[in-house]
C-alpha positions as CSV (number, residue, x, y, z in Angstrom):
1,X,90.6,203.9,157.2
2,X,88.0,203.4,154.7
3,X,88.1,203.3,150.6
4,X,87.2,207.0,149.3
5,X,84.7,205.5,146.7
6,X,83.1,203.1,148.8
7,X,78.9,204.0,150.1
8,X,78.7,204.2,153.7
9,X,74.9,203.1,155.7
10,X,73.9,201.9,159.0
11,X,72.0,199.4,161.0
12,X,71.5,199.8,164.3
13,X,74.8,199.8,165.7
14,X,76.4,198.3,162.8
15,X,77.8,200.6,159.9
16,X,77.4,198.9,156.1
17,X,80.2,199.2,153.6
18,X,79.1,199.1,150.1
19,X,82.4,198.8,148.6
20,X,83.4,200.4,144.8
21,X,87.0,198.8,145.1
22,X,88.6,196.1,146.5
23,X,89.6,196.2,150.2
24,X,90.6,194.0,152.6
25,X,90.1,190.7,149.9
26,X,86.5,192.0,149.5
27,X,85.7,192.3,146.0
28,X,83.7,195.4,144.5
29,X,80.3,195.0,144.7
30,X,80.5,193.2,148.1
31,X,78.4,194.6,151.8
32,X,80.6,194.8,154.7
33,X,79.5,195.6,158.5
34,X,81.6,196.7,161.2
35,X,80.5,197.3,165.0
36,X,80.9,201.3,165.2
37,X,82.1,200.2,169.0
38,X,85.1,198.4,167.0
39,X,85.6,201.1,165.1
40,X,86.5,203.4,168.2
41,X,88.2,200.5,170.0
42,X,89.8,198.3,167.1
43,X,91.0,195.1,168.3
44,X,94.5,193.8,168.7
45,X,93.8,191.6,165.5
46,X,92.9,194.3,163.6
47,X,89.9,195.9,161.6
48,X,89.3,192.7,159.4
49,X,88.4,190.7,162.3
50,X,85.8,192.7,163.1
51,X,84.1,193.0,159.4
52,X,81.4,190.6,158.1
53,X,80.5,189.9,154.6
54,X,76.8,190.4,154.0
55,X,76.8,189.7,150.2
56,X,79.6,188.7,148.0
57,X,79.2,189.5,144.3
58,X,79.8,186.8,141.7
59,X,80.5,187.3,137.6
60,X,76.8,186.6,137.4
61,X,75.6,188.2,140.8
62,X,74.9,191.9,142.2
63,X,73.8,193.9,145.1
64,X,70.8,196.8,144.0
65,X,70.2,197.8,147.2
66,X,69.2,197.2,150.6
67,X,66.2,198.5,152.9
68,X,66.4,198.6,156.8
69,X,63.5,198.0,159.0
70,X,63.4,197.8,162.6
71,X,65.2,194.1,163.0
72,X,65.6,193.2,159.6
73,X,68.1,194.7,156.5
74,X,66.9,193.2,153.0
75,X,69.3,192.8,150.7
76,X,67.6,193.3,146.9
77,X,69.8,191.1,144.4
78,X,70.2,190.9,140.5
79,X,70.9,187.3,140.0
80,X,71.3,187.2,136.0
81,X,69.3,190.2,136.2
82,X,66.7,188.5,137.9
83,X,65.1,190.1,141.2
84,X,65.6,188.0,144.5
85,X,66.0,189.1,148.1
86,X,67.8,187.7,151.0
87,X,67.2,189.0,154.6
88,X,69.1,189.5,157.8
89,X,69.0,190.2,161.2
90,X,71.6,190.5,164.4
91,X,71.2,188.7,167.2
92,X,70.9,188.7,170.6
93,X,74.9,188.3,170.8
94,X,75.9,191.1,168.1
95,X,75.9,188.6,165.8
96,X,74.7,188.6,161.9
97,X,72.0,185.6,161.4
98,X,70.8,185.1,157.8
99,X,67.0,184.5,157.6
100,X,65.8,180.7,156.1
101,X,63.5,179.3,153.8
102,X,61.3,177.7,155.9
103,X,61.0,174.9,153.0
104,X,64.2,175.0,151.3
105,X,66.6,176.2,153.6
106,X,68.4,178.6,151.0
107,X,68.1,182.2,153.2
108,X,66.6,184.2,150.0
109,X,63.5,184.3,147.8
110,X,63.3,183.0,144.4
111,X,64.7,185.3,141.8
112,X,61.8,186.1,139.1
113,X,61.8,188.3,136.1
114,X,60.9,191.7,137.0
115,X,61.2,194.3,139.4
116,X,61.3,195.1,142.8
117,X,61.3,197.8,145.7
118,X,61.0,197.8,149.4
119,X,60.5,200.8,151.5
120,X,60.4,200.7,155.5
121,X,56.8,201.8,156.3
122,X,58.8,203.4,159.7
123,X,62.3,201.9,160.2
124,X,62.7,202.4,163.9
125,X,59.2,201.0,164.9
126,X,58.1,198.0,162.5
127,X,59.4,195.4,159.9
128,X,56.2,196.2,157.6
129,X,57.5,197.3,154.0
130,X,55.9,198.9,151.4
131,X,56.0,196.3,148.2
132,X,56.2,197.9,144.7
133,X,56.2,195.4,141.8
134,X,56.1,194.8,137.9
135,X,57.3,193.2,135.1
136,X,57.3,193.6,131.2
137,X,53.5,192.6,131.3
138,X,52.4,193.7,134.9
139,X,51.8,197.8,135.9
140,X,53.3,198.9,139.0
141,X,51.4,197.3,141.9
142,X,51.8,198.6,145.8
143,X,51.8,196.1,148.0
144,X,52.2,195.9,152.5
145,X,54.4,193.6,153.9
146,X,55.5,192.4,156.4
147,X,59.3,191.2,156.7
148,X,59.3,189.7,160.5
149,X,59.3,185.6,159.3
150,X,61.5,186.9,156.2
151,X,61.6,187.4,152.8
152,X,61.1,183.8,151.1
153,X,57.2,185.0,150.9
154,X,57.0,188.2,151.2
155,X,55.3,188.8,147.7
156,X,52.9,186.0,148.3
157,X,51.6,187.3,151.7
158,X,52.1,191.0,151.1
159,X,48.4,193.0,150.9
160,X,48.1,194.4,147.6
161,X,46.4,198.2,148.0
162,X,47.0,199.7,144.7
163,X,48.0,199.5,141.2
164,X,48.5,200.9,137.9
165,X,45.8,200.7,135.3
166,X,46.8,198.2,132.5
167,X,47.7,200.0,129.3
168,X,47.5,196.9,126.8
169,X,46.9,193.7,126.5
170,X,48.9,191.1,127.7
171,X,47.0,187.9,126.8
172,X,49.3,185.4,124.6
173,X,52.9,187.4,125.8
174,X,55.6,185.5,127.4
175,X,58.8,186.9,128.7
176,X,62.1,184.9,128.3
177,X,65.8,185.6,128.9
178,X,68.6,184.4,126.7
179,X,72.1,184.9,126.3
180,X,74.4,186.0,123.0
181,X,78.0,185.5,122.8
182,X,80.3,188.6,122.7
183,X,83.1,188.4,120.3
184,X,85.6,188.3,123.2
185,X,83.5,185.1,124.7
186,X,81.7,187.0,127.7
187,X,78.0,185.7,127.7
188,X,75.5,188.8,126.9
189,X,71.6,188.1,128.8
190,X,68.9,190.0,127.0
191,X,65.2,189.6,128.3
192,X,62.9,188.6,125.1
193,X,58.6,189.8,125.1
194,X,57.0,188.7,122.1
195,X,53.6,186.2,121.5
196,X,54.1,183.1,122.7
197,X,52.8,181.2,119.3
198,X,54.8,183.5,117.2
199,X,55.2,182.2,113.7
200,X,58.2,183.0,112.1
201,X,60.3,186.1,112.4
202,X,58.7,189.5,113.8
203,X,59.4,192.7,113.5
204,X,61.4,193.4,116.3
205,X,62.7,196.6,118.8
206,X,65.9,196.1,120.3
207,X,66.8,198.5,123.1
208,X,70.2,198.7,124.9
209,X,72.3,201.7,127.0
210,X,75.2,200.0,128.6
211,X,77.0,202.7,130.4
212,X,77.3,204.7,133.7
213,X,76.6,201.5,135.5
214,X,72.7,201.8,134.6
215,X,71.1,198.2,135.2
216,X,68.0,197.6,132.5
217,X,66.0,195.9,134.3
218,X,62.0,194.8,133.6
219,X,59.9,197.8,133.7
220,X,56.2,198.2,132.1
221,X,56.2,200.2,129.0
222,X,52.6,201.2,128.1
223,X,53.8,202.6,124.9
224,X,55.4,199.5,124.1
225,X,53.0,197.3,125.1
226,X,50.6,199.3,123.2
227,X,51.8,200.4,119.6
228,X,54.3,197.2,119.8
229,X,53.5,194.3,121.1
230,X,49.8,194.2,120.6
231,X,50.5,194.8,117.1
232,X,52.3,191.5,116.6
233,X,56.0,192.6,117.7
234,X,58.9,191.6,119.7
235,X,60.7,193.7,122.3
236,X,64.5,193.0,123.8
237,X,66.5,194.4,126.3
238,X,70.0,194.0,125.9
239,X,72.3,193.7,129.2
240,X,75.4,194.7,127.4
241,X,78.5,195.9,129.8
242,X,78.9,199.4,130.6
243,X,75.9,198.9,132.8
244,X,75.4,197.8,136.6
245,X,73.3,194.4,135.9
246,X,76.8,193.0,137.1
247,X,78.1,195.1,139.9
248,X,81.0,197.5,139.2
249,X,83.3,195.0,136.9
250,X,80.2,194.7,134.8
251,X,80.3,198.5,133.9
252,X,84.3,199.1,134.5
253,X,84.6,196.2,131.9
254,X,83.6,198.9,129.0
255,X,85.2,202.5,130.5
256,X,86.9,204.5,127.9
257,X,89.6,202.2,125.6
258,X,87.5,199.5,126.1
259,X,84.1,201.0,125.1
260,X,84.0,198.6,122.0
261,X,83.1,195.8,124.3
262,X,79.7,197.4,124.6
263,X,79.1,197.7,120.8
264,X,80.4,193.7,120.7
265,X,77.8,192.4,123.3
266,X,75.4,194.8,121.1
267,X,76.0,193.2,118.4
268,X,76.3,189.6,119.3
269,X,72.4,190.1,121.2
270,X,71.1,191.3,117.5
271,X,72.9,188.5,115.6
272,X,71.6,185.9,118.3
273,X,68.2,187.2,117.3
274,X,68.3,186.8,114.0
275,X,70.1,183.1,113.9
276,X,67.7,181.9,116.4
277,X,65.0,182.9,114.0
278,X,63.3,185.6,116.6
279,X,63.6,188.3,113.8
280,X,65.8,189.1,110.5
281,X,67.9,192.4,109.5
282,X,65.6,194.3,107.8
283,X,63.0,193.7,110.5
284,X,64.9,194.6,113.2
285,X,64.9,198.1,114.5
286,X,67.0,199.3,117.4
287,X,66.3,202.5,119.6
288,X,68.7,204.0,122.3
289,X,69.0,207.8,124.1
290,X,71.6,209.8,125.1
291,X,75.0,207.4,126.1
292,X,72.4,204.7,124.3
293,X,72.2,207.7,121.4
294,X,75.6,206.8,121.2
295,X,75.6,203.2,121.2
296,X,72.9,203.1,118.4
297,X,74.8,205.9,116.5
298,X,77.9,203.3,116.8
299,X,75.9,200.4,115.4
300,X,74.5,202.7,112.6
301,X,78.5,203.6,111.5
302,X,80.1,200.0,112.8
303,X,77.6,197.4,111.4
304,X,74.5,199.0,109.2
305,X,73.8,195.6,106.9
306,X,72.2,194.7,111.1
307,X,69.3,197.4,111.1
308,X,66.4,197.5,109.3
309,X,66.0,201.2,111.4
310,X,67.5,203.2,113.7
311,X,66.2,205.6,116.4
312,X,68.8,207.6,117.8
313,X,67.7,209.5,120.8
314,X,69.1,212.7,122.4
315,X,72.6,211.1,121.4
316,X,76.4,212.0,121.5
317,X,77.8,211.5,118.4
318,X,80.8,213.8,118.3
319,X,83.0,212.9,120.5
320,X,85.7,215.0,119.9
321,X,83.7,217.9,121.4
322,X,81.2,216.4,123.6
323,X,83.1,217.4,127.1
324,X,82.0,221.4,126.0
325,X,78.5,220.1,126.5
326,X,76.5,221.1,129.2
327,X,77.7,218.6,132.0
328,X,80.0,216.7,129.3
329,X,83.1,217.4,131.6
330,X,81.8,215.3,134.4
331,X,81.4,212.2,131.5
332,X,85.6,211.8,131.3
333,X,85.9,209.2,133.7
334,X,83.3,207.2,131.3
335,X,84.4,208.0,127.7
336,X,87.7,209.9,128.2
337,X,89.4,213.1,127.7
338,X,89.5,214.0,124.1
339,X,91.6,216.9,124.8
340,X,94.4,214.4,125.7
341,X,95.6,211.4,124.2
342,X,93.0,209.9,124.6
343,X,91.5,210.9,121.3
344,X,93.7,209.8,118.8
345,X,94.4,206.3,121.2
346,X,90.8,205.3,121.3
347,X,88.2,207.8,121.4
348,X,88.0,208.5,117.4
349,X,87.1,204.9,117.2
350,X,83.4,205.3,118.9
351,X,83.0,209.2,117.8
352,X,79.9,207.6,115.1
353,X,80.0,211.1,113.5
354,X,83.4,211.0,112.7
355,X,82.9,207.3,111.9
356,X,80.6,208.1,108.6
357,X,81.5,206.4,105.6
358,X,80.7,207.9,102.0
359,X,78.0,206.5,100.4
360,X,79.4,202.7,98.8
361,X,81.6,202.4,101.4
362,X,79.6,199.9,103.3
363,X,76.4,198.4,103.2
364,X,73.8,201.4,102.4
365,X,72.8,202.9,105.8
366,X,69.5,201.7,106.9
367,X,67.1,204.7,107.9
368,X,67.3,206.7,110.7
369,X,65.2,208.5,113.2
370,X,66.7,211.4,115.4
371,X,65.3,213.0,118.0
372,X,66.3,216.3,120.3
C-alpha cells in the first residue's frame, strides 16, 4: 500500500508520508497525510483522494524535518540552503489550514542563513517549542516559543534562556552565499565567511562532503572562527550533490557512475573563488573527512594545479577494497560494488589511490595533510 523507502509519522489522526520515491505523482522529497480512518475505510475514489500535499519539493527546495505540537506540525525548510519554516494546523472539519503571515500573507517565515531546531516542550499538552539557533558567527542559543499565532515570528518573540559562550570574534565578518557553475551547467551554492573589507585575495579553507544525503548547513565552528577567520581568512562551504541540501535528487544525482558530478560542482566552487578574486591557487586550502576524505583525495589526483594544501581526513582512498572495511559493505548503494562490474565501469575512476600519477605527470602535487 505504501512505498518501502518512504518515513512514516503521525499527527493526531493524520499519518505523514515522507516520501523517498515517487508515488502517486508525488515527487521524492514531498509530505503527504492521509486520515488513518481512510486508510481502514478507503473511499470508492480511491487512496489519492484522500492524501494531501503538505510540502512539494522544488530543484531549489527541501523538507529537513518537521516538529508536532499539540495543534500545530512545523515544517523546517532548506530554501537554497537557507532555513525557513512554514506551519500547519487541521481544522475543525478534518481539514489541513496553512498558517499566514499576518503582514505578507506568504504562510512561512523568512528563510535566513543559519540554522534551526524546534522541539515540542510536551506535544500532547502545548504549542510551546524549544528554539535552538546559530549561524557561522552566532553560538548555539536556546530559545522558548510559542507556535499558537504561527511561525512568521517565532524567532523574534521566542525567550532566549541560554547560549553558548562566544569562542571568537566576530566583529567585521559577513556571511554571503554564491553560486558556481558545474561543468554539466547545474548551479553549485556555497556559503562565503570572510572580513567584510577584505582587500584582495585571502588565504582561504574550502570544505565540502557531498554524499549520503548529508546537508552542510551553517554551524559555529569555534576552531574556525578562532585560528581562521580572526586571523584574516576566508571559510566556504560547498553544497556540492551527493548531499541532502536538495532533497533526494540532490544526493541520487551523484550515486555510484555518476560520482564525478560531485568532484565537478567541487571544482567549479574552487574555480568560482578564485575568478571572483575571493582567493588564488596557492592560497587556497581544502579539508574534507571520511566520504569528504575521499572527495579531497579526488581533487588531490583529478586537479592538483587548484590547491595550495590539502587535508584529507579519516578518508577512503582505495576503493577497490574499501567494502572489507569495517561497515564498508553497507556503503554499496553509495559508491558501488567493486567486486562486480562496477569496478572496471566506473569505480577505478574515483579510487584517488589508484588515481596517482608519477611525479611529472601533472602539475606537482600540492602538500598534503592526513589524518587517522
Amino acid at each position: 500500500l505504501l512505498p518501502a523507502d518512504a518515513e512514516i509519522g503521525h499527527f493526531g489522526d493524520q499519518m505523514l508520508i515522507s516520501l523517498r520515491s515517487t508515488w502517486h505523482g508525488h515527487a521524492p522529497g514531498a509530505l503527504l497525510a492521509i486520515p488513518l480512518g481512510g486508510l481502514a475505510s478507503p473511499p470508492a475514489a480511491g487512496l489519492p483522494s484522500l492524501i494531501s500535499c503538505l510540502f512539494a519539493p522544488t530543484s531549489r527546495c527541501a523538507l529537513d524535518g518537521y516538529t508536532r505540537t499539540k495543534s500545530k506540525l512545523i515544517l523546517s525548510i532548506l530554501d537554497s540552503v537557507k532555513v525557513r519554516t512554514a506551519c500547519w494546523s487541521v481544522s475543525a472539519s478534518g481539514g489541513w489550514e496553512k498558517e499566514k503571515d499576518k503582514e505578507e500573507g506568504t504562510g512561512v517565515a523568512e528563510a535566513r542563513i543559519g540554522g534551526l531546531s524546534l522541539t515540542a516542550v510536551d506535544a500532547d499538552r502545548s504549542n510551546q517549542v524549544w528554539c535552538t539557533s546559530w549561524s557561522f558567527t552566532q553560538p548555539n542559543t536556546l530559545s522558548l516559543g510559542d507556535v499558537s499565532e504561527g511561525v512568521s515570528s517565532l524567532l523574534q518573540n521566542a525567550e532566549p534562556l541560554r547560549s553558548l559562550p562566544a569562542s571568537f570574534d566576530t566583529s567585521g565578518l559577513e556571511v554571503t552565499q554564491a553560486s558556481a557553475t558545474s561543468a554539466d551547467g547545474t548551479g553549485v551554492p556555497y556559503f562565503l565567511v570572510r572580513r567584510a573589507a577584505a582587500d584582495g585575495p585571502a588565504p582561504t579553507l574550502l570544505y565540502g562532503y557531498g554524499g549520503f544525503e548529508v546537508s552542510l548547513t551553517p554551524s559555529y565552528q569555534s576552531v574556525v572562527g578562532a585560528v581562521w577567520l580572526e586571523g584574516g581568512g576566508a571559510y566556504v562551504v560547498a553544497n556540492i550533490r551527493g548531499g541532502g541540501e536538495f532533497g533526494p535528487a540532490w544526493h541520487q544525482a551523484a550515486l555510484r557512475e555518476k560520482r564525478h558530478k560531485a568532484y565537478e560542482d567541487f571544482e567549479a566552487v574552487a574555480e568560482h573563488l578564485i575568478t571572483s578574486g575571493v582567493t588564488t591557487p596557492d592560497r587556497l586550502a581544502i579539508r574534507g573527512g571520511s566520504n569528504g576524505g575521499l572527495l579531497v583525495g579526488n581533487m588531490l589526483v583529478r586537479r592538483p594545479e587548484l590547491w595550495g594544501a590539502v587535508v584529507c581526513s579519516v578518508p577512503l582512498l582505495d576503493m577497490r577494497r574499501y567494502s572489507k572495511l569495517l561497515a564498508g559493505a553497507s556503503w554499496m548503494a553509495e559508491y558501488g560494488d567493486p567486486d562486480s562490474s562496477d569496478w572496471g565501469d566506473f569505480l577505478h575512476r574515483f579510487s584517488a589511490y589508484h588515481n596517482v600519477e608519477p611525479e611529472g605527470g601533472k602539475a606537482p602535487y600540492p602538500p598534503l595533510l592526513m589524518t587517522t
